[in-house]
C-alpha positions as CSV (number, residue, x, y, z in Angstrom):
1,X,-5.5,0.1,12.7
2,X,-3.8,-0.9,9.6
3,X,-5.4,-0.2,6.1
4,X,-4.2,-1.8,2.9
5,X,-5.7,0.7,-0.1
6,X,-5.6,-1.3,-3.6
7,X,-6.5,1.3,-6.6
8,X,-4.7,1.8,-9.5
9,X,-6.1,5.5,-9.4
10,X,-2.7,7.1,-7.9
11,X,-4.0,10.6,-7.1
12,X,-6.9,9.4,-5.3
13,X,-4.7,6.3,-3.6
14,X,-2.3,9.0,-2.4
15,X,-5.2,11.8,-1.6
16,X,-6.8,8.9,0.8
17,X,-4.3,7.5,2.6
18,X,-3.2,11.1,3.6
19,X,-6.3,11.5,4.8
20,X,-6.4,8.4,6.8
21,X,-3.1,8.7,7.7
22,X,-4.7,12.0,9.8
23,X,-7.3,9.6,11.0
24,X,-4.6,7.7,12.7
25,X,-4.7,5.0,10.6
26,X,-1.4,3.1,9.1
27,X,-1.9,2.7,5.6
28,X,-0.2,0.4,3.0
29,X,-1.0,1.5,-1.1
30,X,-0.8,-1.4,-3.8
31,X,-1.4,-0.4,-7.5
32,X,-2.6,-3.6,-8.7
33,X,-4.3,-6.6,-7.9
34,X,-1.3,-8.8,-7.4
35,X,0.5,-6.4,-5.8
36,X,-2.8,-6.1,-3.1
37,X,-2.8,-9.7,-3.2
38,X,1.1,-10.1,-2.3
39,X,0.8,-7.4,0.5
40,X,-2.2,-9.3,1.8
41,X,-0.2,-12.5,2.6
42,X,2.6,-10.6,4.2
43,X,0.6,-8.1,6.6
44,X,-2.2,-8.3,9.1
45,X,-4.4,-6.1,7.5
46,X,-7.8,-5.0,9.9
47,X,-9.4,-3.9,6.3
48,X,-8.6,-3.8,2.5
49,X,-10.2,-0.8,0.7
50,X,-10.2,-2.5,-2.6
51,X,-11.1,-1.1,-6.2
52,X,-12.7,-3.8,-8.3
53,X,-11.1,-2.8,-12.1
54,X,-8.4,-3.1,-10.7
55,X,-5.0,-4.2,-13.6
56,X,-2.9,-7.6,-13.6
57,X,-5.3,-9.3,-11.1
58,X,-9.2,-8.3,-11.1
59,X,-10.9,-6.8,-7.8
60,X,-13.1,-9.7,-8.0
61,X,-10.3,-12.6,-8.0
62,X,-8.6,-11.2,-5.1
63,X,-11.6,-10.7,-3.2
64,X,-12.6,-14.4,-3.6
65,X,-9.1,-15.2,-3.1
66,X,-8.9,-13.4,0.5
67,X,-12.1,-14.7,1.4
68,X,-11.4,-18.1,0.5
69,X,-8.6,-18.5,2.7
70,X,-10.3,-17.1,5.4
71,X,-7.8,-14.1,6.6
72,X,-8.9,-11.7,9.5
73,X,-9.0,-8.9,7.1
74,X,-12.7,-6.7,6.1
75,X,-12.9,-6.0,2.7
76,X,-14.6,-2.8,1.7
77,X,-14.7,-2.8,-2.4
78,X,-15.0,0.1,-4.3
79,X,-16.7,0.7,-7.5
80,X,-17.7,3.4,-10.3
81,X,-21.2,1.8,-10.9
82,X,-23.6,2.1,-7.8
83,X,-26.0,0.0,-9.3
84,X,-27.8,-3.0,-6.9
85,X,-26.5,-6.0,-9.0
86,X,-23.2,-4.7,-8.6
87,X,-23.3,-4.7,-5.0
88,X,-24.7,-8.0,-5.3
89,X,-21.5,-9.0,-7.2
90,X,-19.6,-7.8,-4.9
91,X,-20.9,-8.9,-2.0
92,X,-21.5,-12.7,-3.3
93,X,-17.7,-12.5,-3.5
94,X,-16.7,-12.3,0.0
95,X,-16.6,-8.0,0.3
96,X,-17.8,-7.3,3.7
97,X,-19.0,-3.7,2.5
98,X,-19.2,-1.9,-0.7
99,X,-19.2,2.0,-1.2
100,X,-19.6,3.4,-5.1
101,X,-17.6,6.2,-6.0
102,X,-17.7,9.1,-5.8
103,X,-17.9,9.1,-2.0
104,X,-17.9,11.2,1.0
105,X,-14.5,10.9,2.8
106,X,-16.3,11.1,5.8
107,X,-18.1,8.3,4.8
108,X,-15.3,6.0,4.1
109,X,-13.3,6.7,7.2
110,X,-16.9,5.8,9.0
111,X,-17.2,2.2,7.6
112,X,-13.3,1.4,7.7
113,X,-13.7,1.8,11.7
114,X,-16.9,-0.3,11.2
115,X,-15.3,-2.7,9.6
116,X,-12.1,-2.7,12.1
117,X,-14.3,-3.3,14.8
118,X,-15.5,-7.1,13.1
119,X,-11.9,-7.6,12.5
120,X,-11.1,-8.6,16.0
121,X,-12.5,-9.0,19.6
122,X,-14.6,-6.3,20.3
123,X,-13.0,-3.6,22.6
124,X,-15.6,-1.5,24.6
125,X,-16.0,2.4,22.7
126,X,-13.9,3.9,25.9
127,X,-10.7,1.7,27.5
128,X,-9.9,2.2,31.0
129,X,-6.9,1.6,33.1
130,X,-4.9,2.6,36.0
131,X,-6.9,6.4,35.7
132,X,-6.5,6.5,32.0
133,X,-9.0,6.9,29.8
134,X,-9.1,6.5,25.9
135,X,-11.8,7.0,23.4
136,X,-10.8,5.4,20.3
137,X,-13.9,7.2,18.3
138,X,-13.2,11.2,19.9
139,X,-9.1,10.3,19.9
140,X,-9.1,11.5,23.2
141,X,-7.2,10.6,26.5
142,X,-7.4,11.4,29.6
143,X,-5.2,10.7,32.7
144,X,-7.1,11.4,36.3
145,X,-9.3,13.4,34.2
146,X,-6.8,15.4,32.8
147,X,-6.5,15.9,29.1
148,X,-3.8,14.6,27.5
149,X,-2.8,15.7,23.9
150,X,-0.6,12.6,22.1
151,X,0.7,12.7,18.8
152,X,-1.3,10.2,16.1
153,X,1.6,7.8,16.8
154,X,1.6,8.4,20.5
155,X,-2.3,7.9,20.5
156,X,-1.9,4.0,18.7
157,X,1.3,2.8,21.0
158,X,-1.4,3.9,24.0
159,X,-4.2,2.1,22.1
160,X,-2.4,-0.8,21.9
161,X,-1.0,-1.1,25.5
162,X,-4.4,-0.9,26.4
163,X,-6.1,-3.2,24.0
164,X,-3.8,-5.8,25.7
165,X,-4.9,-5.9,29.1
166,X,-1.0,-6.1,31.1
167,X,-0.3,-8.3,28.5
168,X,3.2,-7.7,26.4
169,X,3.2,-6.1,23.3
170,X,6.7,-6.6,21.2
171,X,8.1,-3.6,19.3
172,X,7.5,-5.9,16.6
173,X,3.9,-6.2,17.1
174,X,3.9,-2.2,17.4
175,X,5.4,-1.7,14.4
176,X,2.9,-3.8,12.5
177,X,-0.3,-2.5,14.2
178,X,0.7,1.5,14.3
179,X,3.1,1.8,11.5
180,X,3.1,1.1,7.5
181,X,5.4,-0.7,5.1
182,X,7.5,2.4,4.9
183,X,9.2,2.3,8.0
184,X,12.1,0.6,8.2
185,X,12.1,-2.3,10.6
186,X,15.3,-1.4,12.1
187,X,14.6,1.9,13.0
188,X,14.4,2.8,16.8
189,X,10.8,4.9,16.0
190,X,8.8,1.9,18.7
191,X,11.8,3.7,21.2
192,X,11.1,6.6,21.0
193,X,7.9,6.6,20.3
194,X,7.1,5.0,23.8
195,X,9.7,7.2,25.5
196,X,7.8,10.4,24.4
197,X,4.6,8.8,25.8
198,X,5.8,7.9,29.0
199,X,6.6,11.5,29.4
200,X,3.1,12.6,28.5
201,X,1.4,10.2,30.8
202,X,3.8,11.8,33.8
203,X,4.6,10.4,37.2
204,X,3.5,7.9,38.6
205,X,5.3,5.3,35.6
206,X,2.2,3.3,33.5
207,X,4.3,1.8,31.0
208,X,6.8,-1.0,32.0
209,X,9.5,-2.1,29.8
210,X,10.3,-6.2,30.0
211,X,13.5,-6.9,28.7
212,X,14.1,-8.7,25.6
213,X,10.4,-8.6,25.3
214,X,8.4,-5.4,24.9
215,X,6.2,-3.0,26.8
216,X,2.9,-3.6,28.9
217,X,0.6,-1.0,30.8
């Protein structure tokens, strides 16, 4: 899942994407509205976490914008004021949710999945495959029943290979999905990444590399 967080609040932008980070989410920051605007027409977000006051370009005109052009990404908008015409506000703008502060962390990472989950085709709460088993919600997997334990990124590439049914997934495509505008799109992390994963999953081979392509399970 990839989280875009726009709020000008850089302590608390930094303090949640750590903790979402943990959640094995890859999140994006943007300190302004057209900065979250900007990011928004260059990634494929699954949800924005977006502060209405937010500087240069008001919360409110960038959720109209994103809704008006109709992009696969959930907007939950955040707010001081809890108040019911607020939310109304909100809402009559195109926000698909909308959580006052201060909230429970717990909370948040709660309707971000919610909201991931409308984002795209609906994937059944446990994926199964060749004797795997992976349970998006628990972040466990299994192999012939066996417990596996995979690192966060480990865990997404896995996800991923799933979600596609033996269809290809590019490095590209992994690096977009599992990873954050941090990471250098050169790097060899999708490599390795995969390579440590194979290993985990042990003999026989799940995960096929086609050349020039990507990987599919």
């Amino acid at each position: 899942m990839r989280v875009l967080i726009a709020e000008d609040h850089l302590e608390l932008a930094e303090t949640l994407a750590i903790g979402l980070r943990r959640e094995g989410m890859a999140v994006d920051l943007a300190g302004d509205g057209q900065a979250a605007l900007a990011q928004a027409h260059i990634y494929e977000y699954d949800v924005i976490v977006l502060d209405r006051d937010l500087p240069k370009l008001h919360g409110d005109k960038v959720c109209r914008t994103l809704a008006d052009e109709g992009g696969r990404a959930r907007v939950l908008m955040l707010t001081a004021s809890g108040g019911i015409e607020d939310r109304v506000a909100g809402l009559s703008l195109g926000a698909d949710d909308y959580l006052p502060k201060p909230f429970a962390f717990a909370e948040l990472v709660a309707r971000i999945r919610a909201l991931s989950r409308r984002a795209q085709p609906a994937l059944p709460p446990v994926l199964e495959r060749e004797g795997l088993e992976l349970d998006s919600a628990q972040r466990i997997v299994r192999r012939d029943g066996h417990r596996l334990e995979l690192s966060v990124k480990e865990f997404s590439v896995l996800e991923l290979l799933m979600a596609a049914r033996g269809a290809v997934v590019s490095p590209e495509q992994m690096l977009e999905r599992a990873w954050d505008d941090a990471t250098d799109p050169f790097t060899n992390v999708v490599k390795v990444t995969v390579s440590r994963l194979r290993r985990k999953l042990g003999d026989p081979p799940l995960i096929e590399t086609v050349a020039g392509v990507g990987y599919r399970l």
